[in-house]
N, CA, C, O and CB atoms as a CASP TS submission, in Angstrom:
PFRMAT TS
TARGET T0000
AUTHOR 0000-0000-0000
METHOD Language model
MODEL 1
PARENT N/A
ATOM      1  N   UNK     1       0.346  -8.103  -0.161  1.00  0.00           N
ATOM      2  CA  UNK     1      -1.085  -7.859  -0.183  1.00  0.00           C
ATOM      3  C   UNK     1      -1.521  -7.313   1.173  1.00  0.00           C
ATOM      4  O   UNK     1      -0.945  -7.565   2.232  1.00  0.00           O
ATOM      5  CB  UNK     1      -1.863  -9.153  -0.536  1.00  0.00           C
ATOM      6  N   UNK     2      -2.580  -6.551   1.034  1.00  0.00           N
ATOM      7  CA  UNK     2      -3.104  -6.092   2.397  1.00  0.00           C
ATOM      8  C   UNK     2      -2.192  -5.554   2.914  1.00  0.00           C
ATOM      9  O   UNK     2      -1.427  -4.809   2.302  1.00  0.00           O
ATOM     10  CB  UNK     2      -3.606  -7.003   3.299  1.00  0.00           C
ATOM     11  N   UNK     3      -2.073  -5.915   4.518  1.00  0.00           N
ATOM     12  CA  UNK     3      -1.041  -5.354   5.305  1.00  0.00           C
ATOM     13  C   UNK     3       0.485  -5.447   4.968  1.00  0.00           C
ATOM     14  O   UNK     3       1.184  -4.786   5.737  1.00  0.00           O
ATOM     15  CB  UNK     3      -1.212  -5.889   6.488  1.00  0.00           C
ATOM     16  N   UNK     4       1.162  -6.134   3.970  1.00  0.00           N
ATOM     17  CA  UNK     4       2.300  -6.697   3.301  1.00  0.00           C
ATOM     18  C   UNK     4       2.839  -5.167   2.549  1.00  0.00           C
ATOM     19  O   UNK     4       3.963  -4.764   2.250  1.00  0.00           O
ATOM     20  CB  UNK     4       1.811  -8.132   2.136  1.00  0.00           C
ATOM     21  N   UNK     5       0.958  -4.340   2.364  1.00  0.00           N
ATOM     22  CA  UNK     5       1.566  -2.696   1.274  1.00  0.00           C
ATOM     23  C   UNK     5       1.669  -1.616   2.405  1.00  0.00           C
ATOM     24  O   UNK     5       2.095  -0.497   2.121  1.00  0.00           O
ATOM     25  CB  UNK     5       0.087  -1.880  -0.240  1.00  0.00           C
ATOM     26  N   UNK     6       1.320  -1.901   3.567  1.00  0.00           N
ATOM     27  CA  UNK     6       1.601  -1.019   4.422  1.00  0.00           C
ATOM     28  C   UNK     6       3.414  -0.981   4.899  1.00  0.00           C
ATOM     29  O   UNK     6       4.251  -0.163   5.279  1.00  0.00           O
ATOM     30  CB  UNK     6       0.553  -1.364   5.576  1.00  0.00           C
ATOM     31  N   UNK     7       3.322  -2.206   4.632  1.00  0.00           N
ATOM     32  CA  UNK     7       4.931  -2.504   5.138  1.00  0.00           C
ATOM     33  C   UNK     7       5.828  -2.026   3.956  1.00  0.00           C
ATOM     34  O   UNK     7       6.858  -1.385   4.165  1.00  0.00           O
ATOM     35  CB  UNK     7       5.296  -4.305   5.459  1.00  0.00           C
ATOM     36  N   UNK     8       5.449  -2.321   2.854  1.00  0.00           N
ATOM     37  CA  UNK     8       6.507  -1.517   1.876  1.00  0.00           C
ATOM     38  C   UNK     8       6.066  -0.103   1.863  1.00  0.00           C
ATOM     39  O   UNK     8       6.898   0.792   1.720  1.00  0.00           O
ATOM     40  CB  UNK     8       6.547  -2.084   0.250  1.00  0.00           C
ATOM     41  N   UNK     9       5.212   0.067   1.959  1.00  0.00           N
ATOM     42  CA  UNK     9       5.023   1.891   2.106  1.00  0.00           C
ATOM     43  C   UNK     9       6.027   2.676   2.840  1.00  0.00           C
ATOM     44  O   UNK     9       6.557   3.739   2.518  1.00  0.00           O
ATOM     45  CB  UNK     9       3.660   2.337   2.945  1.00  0.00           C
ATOM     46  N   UNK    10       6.207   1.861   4.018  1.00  0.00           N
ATOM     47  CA  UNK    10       7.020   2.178   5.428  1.00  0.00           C
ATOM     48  C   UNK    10       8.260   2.185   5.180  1.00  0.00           C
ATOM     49  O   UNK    10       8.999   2.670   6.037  1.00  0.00           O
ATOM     50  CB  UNK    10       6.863   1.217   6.589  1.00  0.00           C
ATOM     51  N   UNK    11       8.795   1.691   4.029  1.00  0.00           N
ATOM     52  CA  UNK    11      10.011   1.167   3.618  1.00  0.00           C
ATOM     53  C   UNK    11      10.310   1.113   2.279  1.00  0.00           C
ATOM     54  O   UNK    11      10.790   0.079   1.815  1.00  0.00           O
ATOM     55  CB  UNK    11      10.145   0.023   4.056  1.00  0.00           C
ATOM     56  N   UNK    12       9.991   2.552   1.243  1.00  0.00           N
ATOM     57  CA  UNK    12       9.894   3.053  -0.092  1.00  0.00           C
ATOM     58  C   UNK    12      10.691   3.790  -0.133  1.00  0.00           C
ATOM     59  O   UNK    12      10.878   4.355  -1.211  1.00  0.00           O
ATOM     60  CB  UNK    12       8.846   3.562  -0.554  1.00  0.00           C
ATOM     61  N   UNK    13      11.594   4.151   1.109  1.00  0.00           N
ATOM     62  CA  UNK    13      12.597   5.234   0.815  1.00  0.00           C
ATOM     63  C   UNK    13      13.781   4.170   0.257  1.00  0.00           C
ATOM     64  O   UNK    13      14.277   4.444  -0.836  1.00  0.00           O
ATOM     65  CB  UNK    13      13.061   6.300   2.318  1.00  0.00           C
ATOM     66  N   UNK    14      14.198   3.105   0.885  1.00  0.00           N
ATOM     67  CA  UNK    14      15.198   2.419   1.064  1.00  0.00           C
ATOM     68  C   UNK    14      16.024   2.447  -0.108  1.00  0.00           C
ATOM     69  O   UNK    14      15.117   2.614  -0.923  1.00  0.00           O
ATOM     70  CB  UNK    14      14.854   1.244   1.452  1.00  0.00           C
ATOM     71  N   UNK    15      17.004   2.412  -0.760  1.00  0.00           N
ATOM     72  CA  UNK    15      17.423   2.146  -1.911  1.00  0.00           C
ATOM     73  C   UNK    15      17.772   1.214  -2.204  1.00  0.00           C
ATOM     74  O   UNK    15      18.109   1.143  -3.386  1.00  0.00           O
ATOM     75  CB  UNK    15      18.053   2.660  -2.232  1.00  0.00           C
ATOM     76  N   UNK    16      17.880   0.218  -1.532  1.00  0.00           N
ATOM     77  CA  UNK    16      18.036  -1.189  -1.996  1.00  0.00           C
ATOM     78  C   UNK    16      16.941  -1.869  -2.848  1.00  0.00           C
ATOM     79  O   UNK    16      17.037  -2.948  -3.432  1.00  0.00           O
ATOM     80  CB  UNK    16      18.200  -1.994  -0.839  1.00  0.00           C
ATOM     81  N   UNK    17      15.661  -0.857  -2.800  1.00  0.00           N
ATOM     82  CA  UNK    17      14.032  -1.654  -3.405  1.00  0.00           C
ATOM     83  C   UNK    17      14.682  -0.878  -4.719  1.00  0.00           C
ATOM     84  O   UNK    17      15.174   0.249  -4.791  1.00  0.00           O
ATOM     85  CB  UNK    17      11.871  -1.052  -2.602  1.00  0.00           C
ATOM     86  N   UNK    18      14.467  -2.088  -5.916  1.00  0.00           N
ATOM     87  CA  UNK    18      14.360  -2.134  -7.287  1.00  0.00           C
ATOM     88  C   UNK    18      12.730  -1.840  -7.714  1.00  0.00           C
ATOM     89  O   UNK    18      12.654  -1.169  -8.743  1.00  0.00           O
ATOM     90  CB  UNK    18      14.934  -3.593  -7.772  1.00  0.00           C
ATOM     91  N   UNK    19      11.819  -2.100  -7.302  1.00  0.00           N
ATOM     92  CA  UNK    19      10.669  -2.451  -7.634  1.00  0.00           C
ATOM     93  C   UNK    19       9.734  -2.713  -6.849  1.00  0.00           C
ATOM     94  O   UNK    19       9.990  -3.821  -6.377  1.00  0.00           O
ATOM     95  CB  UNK    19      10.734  -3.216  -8.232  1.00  0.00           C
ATOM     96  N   UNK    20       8.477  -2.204  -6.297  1.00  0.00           N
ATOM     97  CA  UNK    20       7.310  -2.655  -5.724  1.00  0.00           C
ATOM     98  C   UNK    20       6.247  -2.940  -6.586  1.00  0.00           C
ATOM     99  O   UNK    20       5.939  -2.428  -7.662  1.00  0.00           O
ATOM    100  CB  UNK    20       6.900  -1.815  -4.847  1.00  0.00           C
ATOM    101  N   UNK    21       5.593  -4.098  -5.753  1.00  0.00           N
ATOM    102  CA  UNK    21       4.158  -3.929  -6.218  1.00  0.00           C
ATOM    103  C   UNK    21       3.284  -4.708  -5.080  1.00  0.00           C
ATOM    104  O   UNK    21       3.565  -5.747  -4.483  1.00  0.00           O
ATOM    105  CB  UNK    21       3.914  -4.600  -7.836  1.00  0.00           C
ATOM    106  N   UNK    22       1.863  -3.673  -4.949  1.00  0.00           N
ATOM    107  CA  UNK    22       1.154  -3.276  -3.768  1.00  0.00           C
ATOM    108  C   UNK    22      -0.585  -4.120  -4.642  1.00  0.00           C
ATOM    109  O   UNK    22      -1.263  -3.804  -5.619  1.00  0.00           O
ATOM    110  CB  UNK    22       1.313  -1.036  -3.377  1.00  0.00           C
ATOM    111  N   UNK    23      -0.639  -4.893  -3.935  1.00  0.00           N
ATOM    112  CA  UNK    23      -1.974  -5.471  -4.077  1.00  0.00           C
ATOM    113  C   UNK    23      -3.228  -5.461  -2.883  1.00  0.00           C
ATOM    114  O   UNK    23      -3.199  -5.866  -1.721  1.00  0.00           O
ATOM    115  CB  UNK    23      -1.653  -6.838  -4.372  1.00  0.00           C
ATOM    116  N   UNK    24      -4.402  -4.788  -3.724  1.00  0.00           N
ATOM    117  CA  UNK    24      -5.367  -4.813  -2.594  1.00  0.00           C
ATOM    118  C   UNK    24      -4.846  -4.612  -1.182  1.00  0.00           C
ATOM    119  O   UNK    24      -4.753  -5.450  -0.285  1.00  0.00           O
ATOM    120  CB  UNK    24      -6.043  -6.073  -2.611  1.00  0.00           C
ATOM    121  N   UNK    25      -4.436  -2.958  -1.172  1.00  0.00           N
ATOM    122  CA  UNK    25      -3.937  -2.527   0.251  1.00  0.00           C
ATOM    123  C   UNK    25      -3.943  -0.424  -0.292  1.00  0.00           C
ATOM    124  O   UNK    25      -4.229   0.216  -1.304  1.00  0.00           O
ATOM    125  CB  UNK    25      -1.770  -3.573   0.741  1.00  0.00           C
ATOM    126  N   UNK    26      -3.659  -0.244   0.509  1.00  0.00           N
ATOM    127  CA  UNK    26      -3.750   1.151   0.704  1.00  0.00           C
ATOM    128  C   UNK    26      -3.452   1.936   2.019  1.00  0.00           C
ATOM    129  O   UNK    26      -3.538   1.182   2.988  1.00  0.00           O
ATOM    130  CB  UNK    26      -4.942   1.416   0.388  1.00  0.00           C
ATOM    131  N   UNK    27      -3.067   3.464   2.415  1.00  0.00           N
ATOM    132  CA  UNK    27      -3.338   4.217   3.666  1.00  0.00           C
ATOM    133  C   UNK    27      -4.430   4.166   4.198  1.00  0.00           C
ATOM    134  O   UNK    27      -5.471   4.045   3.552  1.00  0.00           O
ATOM    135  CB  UNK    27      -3.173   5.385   3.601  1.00  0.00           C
ATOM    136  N   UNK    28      -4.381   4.242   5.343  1.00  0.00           N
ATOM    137  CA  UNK    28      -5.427   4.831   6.506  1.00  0.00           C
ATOM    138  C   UNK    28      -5.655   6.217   6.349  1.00  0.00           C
ATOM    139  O   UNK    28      -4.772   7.020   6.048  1.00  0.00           O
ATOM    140  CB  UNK    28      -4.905   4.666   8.019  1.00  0.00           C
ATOM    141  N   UNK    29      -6.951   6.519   6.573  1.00  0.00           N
ATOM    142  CA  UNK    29      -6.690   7.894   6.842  1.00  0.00           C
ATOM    143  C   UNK    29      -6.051   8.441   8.061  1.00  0.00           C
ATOM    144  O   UNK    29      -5.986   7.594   8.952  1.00  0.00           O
ATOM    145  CB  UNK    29      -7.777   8.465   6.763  1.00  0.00           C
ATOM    146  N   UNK    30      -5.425   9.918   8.462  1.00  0.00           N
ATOM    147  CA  UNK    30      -4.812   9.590  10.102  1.00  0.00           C
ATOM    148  C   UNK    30      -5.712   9.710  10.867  1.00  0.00           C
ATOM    149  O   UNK    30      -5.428   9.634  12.062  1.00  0.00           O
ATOM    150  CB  UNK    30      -3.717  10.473  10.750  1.00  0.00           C
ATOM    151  N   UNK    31      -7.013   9.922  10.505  1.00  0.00           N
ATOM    152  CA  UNK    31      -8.278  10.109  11.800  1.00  0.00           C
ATOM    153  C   UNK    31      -7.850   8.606  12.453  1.00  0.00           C
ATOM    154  O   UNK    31      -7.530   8.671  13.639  1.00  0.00           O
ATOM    155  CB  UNK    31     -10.434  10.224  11.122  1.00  0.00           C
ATOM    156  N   UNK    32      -7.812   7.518  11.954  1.00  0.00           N
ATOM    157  CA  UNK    32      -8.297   6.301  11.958  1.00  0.00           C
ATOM    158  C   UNK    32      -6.922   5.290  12.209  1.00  0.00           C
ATOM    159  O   UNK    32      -7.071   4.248  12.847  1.00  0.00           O
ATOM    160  CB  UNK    32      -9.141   6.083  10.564  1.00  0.00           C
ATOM    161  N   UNK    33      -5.552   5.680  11.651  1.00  0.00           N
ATOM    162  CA  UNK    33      -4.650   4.713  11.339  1.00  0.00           C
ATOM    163  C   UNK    33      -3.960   4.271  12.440  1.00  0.00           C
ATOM    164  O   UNK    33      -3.239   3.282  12.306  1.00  0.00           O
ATOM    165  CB  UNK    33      -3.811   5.108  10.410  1.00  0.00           C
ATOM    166  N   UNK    34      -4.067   4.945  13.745  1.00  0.00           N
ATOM    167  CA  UNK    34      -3.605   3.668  14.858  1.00  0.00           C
ATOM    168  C   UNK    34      -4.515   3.059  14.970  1.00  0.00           C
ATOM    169  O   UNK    34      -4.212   1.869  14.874  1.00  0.00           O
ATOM    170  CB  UNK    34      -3.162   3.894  16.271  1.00  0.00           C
ATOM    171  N   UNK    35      -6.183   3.294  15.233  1.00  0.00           N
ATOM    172  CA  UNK    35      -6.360   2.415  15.844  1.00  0.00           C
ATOM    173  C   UNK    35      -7.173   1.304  14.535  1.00  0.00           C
ATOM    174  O   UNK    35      -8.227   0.720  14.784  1.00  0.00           O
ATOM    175  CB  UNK    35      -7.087   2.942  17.201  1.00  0.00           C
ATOM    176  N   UNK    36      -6.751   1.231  13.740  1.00  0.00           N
ATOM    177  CA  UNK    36      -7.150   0.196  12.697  1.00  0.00           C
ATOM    178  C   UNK    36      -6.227  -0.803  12.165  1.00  0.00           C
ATOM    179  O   UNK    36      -6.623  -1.244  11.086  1.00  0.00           O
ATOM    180  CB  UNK    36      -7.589   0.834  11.605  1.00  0.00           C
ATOM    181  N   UNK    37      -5.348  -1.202  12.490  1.00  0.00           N
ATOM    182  CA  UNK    37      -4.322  -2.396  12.634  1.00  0.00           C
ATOM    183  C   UNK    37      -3.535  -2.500  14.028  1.00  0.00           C
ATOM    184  O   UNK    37      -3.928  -1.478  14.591  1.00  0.00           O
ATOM    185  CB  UNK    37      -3.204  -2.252  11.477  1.00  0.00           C
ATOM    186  N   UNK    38      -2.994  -2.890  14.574  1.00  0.00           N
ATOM    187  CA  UNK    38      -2.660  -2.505  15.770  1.00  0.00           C
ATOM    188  C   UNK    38      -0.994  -3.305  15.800  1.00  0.00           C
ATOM    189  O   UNK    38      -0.800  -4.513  15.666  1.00  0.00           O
ATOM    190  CB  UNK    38      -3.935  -3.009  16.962  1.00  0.00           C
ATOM    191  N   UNK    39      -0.179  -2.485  15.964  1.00  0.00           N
ATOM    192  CA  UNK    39       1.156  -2.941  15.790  1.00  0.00           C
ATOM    193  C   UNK    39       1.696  -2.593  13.960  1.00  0.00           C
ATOM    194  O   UNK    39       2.898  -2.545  13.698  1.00  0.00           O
ATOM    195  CB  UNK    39       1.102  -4.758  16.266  1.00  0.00           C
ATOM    196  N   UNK    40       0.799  -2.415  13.036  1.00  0.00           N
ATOM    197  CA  UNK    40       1.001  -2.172  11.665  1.00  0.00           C
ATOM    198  C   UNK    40       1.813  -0.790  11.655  1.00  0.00           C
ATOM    199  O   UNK    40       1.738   0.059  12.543  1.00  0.00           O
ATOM    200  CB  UNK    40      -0.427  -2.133  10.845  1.00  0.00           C
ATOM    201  N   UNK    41       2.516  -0.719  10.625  1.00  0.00           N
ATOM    202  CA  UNK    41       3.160   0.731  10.401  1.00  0.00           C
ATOM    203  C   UNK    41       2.112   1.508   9.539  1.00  0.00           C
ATOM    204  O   UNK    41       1.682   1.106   8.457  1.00  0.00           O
ATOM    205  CB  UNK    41       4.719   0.674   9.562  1.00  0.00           C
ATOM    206  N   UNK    42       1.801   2.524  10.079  1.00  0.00           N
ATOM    207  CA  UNK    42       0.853   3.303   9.224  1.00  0.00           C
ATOM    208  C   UNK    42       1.278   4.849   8.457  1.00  0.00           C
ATOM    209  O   UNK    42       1.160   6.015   8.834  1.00  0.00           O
ATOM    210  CB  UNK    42      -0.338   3.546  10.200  1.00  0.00           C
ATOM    211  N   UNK    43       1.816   4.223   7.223  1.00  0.00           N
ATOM    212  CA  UNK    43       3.148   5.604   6.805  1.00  0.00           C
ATOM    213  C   UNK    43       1.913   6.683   6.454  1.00  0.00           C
ATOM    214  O   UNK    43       0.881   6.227   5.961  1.00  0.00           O
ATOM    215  CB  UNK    43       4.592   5.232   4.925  1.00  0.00           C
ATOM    216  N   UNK    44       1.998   7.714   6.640  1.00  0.00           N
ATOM    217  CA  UNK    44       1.051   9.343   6.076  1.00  0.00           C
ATOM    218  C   UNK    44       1.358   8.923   4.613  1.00  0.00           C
ATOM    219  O   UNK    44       2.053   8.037   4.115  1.00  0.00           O
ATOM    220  CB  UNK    44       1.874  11.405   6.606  1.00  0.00           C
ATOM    221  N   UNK    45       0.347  10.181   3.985  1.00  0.00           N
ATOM    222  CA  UNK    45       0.193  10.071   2.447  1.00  0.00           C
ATOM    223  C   UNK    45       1.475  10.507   1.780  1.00  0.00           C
ATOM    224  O   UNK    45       1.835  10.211   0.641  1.00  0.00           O
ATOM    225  CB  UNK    45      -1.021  10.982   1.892  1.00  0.00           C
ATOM    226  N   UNK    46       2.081  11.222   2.623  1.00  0.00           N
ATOM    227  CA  UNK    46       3.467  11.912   2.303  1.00  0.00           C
ATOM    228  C   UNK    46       4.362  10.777   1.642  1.00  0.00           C
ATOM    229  O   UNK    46       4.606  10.763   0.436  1.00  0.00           O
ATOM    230  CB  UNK    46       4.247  12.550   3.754  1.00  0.00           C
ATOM    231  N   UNK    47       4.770   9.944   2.431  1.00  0.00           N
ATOM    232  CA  UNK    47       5.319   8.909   1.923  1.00  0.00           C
ATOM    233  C   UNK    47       5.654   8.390   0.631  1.00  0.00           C
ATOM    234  O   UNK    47       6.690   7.895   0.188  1.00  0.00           O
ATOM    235  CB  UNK    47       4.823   8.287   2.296  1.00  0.00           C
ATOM    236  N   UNK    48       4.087   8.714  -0.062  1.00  0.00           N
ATOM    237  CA  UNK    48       4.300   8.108  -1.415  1.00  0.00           C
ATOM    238  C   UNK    48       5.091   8.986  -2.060  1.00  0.00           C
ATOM    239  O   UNK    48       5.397   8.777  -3.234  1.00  0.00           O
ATOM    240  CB  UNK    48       3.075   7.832  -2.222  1.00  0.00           C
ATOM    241  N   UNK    49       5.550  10.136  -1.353  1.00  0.00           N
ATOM    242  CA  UNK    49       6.403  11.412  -2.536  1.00  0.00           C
ATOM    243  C   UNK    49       8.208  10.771  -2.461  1.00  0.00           C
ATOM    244  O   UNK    49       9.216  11.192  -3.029  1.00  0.00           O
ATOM    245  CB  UNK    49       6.298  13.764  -1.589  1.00  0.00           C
ATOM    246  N   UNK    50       7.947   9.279  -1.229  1.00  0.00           N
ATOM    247  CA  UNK    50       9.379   8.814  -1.551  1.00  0.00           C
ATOM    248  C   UNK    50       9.534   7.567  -2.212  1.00  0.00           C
ATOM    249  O   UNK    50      10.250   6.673  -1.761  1.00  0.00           O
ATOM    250  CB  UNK    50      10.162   8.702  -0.377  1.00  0.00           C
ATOM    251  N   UNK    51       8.936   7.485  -3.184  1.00  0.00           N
ATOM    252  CA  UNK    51       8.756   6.083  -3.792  1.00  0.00           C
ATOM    253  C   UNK    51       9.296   6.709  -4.934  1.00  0.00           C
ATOM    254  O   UNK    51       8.907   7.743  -5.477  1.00  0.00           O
ATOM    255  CB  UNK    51       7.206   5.259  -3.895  1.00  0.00           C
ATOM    256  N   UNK    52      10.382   5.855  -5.286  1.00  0.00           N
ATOM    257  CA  UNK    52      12.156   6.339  -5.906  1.00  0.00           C
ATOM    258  C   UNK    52      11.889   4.798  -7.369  1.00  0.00           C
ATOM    259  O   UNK    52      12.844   4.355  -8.006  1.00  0.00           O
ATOM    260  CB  UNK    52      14.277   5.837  -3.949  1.00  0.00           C
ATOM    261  N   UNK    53      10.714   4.395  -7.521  1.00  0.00           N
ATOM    262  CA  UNK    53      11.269   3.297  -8.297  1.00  0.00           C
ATOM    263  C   UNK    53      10.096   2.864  -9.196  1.00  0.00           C
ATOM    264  O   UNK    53       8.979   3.334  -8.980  1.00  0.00           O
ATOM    265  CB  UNK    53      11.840   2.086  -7.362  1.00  0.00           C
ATOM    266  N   UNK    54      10.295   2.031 -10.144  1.00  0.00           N
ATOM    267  CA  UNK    54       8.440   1.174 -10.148  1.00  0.00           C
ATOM    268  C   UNK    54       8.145   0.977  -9.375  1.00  0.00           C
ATOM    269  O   UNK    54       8.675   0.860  -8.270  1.00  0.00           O
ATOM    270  CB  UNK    54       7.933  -0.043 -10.633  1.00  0.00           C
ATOM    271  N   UNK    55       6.948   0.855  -9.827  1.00  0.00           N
ATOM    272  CA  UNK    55       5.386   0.646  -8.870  1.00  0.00           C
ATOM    273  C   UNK    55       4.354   0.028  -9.560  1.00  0.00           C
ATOM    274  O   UNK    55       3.752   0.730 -10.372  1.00  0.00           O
ATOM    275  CB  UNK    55       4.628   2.066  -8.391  1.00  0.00           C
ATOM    276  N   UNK    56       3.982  -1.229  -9.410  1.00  0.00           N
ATOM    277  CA  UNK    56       2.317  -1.451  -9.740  1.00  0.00           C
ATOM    278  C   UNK    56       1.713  -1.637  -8.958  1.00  0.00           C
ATOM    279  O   UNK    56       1.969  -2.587  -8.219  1.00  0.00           O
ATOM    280  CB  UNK    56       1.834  -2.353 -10.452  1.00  0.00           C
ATOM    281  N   UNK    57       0.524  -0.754  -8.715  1.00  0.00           N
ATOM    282  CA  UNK    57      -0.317  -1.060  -7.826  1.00  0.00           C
ATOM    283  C   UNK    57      -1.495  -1.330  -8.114  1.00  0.00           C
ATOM    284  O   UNK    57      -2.093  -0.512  -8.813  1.00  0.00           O
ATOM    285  CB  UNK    57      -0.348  -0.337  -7.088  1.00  0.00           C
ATOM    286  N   UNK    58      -2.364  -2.848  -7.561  1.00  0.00           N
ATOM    287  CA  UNK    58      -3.296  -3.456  -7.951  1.00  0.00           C
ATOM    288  C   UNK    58      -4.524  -3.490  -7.161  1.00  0.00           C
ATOM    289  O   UNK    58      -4.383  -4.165  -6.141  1.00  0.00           O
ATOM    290  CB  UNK    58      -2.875  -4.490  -8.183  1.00  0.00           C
ATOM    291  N   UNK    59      -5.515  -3.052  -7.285  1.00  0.00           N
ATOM    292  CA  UNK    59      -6.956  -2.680  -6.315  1.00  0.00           C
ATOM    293  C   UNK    59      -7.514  -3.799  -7.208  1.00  0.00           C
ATOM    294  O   UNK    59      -7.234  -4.078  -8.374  1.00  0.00           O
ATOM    295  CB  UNK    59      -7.911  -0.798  -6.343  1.00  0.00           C
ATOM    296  N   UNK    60      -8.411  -4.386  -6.320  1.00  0.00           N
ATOM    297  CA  UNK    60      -9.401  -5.314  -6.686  1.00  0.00           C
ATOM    298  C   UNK    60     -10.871  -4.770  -6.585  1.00  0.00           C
ATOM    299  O   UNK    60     -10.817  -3.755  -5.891  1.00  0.00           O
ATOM    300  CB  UNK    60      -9.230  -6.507  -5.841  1.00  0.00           C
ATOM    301  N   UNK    61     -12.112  -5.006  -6.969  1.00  0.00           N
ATOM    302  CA  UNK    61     -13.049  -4.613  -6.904  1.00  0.00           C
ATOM    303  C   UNK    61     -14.257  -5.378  -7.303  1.00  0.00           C
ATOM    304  O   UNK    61     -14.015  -6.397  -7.951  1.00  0.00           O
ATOM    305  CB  UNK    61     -12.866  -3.713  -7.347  1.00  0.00           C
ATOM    306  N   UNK    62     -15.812  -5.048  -6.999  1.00  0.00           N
ATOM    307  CA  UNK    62     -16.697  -6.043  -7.248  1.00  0.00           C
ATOM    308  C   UNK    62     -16.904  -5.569  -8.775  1.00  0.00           C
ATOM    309  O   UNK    62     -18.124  -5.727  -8.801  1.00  0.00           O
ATOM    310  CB  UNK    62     -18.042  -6.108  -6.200  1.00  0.00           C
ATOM    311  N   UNK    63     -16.732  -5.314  -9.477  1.00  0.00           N
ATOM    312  CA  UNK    63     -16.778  -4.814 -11.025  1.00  0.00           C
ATOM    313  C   UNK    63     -16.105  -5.748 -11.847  1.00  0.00           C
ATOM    314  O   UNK    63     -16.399  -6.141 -12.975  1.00  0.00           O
ATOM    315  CB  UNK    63     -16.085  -3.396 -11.290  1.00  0.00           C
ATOM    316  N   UNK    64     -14.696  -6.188 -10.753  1.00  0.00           N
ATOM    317  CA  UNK    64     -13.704  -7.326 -11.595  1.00  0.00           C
ATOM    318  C   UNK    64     -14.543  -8.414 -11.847  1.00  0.00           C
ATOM    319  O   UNK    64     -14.272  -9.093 -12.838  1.00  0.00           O
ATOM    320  CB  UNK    64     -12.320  -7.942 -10.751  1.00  0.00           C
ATOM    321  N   UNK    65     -15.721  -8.793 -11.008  1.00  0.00           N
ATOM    322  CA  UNK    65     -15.949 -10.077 -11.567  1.00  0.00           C
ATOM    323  C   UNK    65     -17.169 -10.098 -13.122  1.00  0.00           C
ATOM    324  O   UNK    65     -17.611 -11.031 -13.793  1.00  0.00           O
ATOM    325  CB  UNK    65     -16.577 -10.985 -10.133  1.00  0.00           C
ATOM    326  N   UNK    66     -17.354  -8.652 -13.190  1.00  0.00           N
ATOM    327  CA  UNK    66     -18.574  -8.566 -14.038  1.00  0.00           C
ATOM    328  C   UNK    66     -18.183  -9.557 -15.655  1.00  0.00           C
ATOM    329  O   UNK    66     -19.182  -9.934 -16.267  1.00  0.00           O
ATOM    330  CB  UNK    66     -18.909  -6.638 -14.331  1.00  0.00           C
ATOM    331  N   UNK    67     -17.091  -9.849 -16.135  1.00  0.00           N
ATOM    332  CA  UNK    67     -16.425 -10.203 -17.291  1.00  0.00           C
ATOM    333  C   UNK    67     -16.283 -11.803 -17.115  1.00  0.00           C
ATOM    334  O   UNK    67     -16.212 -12.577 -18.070  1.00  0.00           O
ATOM    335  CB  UNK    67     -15.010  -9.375 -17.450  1.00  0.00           C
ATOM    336  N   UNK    68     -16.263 -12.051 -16.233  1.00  0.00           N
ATOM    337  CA  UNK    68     -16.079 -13.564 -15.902  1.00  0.00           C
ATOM    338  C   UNK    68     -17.299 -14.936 -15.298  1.00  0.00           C
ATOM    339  O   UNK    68     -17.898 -15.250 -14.270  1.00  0.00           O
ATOM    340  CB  UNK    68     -15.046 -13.382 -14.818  1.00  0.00           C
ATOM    341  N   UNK    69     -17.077 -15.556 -17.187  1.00  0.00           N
ATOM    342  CA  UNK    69     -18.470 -15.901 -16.857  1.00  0.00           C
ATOM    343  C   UNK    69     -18.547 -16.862 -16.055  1.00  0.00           C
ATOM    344  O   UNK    69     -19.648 -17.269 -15.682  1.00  0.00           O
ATOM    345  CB  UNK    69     -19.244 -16.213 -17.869  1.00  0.00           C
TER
END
């Protein structure tokens, strides 16, 4: 989660990963991506063109709670 999808982003080439899945996390844009975590790996959008496997990726939002009474 969060910073946990930056770290597999960084590490989607690997072939040892069977499977990801990325919750409530996403890129930086590069205007912004050093200085918005500091020590975090901040992979470019490119990256995702090496993601070799499944993937679910889960965004949360204020809409999710509209169903739940």
């Amino acid at each position: 989660m969060s910073c946990g999808g930056l770290q597999t982003l960084d590490i989607c080439k690997d072939e040892r990963i069977r499977t990801m899945m990325i919750c409530n996390s996403g890129l930086f844009k590069e205007s912004n991506a050093r200085s918005a975590v500091p020590g975090m790996p901040m992979p470019p959008k490119e990256s995702l063109k090496d993601i070799h496997t499944p993937i679910i990726y889960i965004l949360g939002g204020p809409t999710d709670k509209k169903n739940i009474p």
